[in-house]
C-alpha positions as CSV (number, residue, x, y, z in Angstrom):
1,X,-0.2,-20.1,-24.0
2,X,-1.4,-23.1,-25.9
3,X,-2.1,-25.5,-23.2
4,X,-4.1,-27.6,-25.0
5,X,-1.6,-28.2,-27.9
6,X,1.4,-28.2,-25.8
7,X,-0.4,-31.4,-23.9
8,X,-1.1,-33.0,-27.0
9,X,2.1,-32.7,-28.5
10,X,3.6,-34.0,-25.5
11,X,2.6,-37.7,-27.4
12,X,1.4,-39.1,-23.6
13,X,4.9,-39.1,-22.4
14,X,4.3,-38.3,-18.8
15,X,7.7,-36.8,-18.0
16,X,7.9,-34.9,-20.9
17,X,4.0,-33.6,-20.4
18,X,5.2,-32.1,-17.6
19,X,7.6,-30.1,-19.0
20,X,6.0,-28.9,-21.5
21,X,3.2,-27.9,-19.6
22,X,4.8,-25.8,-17.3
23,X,7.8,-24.4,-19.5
24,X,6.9,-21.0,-19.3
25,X,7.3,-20.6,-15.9
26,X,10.4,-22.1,-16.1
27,X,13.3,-18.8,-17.1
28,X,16.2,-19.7,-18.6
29,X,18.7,-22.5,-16.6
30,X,16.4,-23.3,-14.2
31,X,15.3,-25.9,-16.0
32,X,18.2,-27.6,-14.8
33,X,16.5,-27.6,-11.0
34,X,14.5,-30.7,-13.0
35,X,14.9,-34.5,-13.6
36,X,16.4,-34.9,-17.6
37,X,12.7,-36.4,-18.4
38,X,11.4,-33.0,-17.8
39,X,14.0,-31.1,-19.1
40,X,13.7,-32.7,-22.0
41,X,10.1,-31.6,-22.1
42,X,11.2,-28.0,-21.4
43,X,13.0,-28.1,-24.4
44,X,10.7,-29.8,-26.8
45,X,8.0,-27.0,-25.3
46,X,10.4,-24.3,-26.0
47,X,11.3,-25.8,-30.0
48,X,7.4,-26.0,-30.3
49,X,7.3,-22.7,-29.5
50,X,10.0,-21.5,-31.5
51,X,8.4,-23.4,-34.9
52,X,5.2,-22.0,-34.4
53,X,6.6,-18.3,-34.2
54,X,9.0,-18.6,-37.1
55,X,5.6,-20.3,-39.4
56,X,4.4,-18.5,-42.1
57,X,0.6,-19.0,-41.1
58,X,0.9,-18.0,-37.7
59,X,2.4,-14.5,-38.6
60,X,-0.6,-14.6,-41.2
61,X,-3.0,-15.3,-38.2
62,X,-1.5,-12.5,-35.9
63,X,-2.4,-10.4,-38.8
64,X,-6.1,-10.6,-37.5
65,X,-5.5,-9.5,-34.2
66,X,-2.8,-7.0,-34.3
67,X,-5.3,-3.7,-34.9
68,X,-6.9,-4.7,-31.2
69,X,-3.4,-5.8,-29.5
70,X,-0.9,-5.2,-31.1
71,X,2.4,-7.0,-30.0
72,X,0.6,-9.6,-28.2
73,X,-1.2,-10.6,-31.4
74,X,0.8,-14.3,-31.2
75,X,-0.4,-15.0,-27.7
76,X,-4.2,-14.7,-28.8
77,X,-3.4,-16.8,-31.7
78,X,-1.9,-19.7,-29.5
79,X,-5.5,-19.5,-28.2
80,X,-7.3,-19.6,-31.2
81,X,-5.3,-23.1,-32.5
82,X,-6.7,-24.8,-28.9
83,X,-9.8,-23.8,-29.8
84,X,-9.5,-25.5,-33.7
85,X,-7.3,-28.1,-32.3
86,X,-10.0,-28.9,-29.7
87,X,-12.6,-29.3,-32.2
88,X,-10.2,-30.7,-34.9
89,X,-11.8,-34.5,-35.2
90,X,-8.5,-36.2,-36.8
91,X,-7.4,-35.5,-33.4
92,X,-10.2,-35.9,-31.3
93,X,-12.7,-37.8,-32.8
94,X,-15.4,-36.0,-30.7
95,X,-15.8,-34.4,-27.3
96,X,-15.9,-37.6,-25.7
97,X,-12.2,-38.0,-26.5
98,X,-11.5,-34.8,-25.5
99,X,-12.8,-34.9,-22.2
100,X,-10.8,-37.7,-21.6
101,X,-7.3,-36.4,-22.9
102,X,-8.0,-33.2,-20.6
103,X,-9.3,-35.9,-17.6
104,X,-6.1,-38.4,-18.1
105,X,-3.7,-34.9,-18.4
106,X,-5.3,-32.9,-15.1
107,X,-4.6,-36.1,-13.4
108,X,-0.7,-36.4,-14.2
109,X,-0.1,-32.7,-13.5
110,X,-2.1,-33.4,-10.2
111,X,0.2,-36.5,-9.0
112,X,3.2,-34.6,-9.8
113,X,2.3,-31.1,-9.2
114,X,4.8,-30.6,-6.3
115,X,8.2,-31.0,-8.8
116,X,6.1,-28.2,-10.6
117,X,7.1,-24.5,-10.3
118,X,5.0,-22.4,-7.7
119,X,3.4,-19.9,-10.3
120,X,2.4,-23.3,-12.0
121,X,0.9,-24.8,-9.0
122,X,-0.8,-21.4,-7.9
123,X,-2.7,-21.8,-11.7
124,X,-3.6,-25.3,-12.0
125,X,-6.4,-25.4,-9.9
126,X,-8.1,-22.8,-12.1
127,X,-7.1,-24.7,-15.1
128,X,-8.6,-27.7,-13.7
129,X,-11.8,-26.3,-12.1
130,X,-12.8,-24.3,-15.4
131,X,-11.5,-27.1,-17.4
132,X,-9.5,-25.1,-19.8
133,X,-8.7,-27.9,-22.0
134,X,-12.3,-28.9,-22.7
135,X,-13.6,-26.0,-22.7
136,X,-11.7,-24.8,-25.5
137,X,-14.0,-26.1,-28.0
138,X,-16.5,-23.6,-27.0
139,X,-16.3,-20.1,-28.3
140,X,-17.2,-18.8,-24.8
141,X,-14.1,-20.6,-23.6
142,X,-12.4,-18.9,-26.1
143,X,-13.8,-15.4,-24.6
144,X,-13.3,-16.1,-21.0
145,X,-9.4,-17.1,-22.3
146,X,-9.1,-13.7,-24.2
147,X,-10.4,-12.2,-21.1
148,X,-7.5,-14.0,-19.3
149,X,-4.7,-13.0,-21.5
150,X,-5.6,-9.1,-21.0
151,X,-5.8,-9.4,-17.6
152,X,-2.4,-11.0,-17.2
153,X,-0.9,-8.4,-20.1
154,X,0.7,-5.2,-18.7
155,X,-0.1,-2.9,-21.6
156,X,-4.5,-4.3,-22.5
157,X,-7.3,-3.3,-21.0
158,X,-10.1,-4.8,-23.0
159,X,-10.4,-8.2,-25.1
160,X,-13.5,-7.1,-26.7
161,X,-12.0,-5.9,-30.2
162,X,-10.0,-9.6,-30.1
163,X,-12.9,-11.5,-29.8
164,X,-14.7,-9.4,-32.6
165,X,-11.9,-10.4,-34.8
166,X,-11.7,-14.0,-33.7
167,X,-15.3,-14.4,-34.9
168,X,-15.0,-11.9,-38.0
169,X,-12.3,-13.8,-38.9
170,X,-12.6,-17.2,-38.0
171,X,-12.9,-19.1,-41.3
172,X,-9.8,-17.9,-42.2
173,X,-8.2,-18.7,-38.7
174,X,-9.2,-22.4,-39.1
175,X,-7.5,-22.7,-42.4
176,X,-4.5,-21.3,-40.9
177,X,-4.7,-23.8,-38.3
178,X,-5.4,-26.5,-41.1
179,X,-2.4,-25.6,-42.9
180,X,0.1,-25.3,-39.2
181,X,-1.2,-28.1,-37.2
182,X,-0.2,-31.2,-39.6
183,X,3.6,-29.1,-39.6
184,X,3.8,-28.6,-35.7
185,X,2.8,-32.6,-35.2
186,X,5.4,-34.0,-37.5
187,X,8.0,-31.6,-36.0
188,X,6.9,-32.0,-32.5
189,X,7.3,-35.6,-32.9
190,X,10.8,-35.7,-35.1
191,X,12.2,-33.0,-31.8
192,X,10.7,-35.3,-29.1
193,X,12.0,-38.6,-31.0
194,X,15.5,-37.3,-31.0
195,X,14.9,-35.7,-27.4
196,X,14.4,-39.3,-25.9
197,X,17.3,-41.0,-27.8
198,X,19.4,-38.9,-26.7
């Protein structure tokens, strides 16, 4: 899960940050147990997600990390575009500016955290206390997030071999992540535009 990048794209709509934020632990039409501003976040999460599977460089980036896990290649690549997105500087024009997105997002999620799901509620206080979204930019955070995935994934038992390719490889990630990121913005902003006139 690309928490990072889902916040971002979210375009400092507080309503729909919520949504998209906590979309995943949100199955199927549940989503109408939520006001229509987070809904509507819900769904721009879930065309966001739907964009970045179907692009050509992200099934070139799962490429990388298929020989260490397989099916669960695209979740480690939602990763690895937080971590270039984090240090991307037409985005954040340095760490200062990321500390503050990730400041001014914990702090919505935390006003409004009990409209949230459970599982959601159970997790942010780890997001917030590691501070997953600035901590990104680090390739340690990167680890410790590997480490994560496995130990939430039924069928891994070691993100050693993924983090091996995430270095090995990680010139070639970045240009993938060049190429996407521009594509997911213009959509991301085109789905949520017609999301909020509608």
């Amino acid at each position: 899960m690309n928490y990072l990048a889902h916040a971002y794209l979210s375009f400092n709509n507080e309503q729909i940050l919520l949504g998209n934020m906590c979309s995943d632990f949100i199955k199927g039409k549940k989503k109408f147990d939520y006001a229509i501003d987070i809904q509507k976040g819900i769904a721009l999460h879930r065309a966001i997600d739907t964009f970045t599977d179907a692009h050509a460089t992200t099934a070139e980036a799962k490429q990388f990390f298929k020989p260490a896990v397989g099916l669960y290649a695209g979740a480690f690549v939602d990763v690895v575009y937080d971590h270039f997105l984090a240090i991307d500087t037409k985005e954040f024009y340095d760490s200062v500016a990321l500390e503050k997105f990730s400041l001014y997002t914990y702090t919505i999620l935390q006003q409004h955290i009990e409209v949230l799901p459970l599982k959601f509620q159970n997790l942010f206080p780890y997001m917030q206390k590691q501070n997953w979204l600035y901590n990104y930019q680090f390739t340690w955070g990167i680890e410790r997030s590997f480490e994560g995935l496995v130990r939430r994934a039924k069928y891994l038992s070691s993100w050693h071999e993924a983090f091996e390719a995430f270095n090995k490889h990680y010139k070639s990630l970045h240009t993938c992540y060049n190429i996407f990121f521009p594509e997911v913005k213009n959509f991301a902003a085109r789905q949520l535009e017609q999301l909020v006139n509608n």
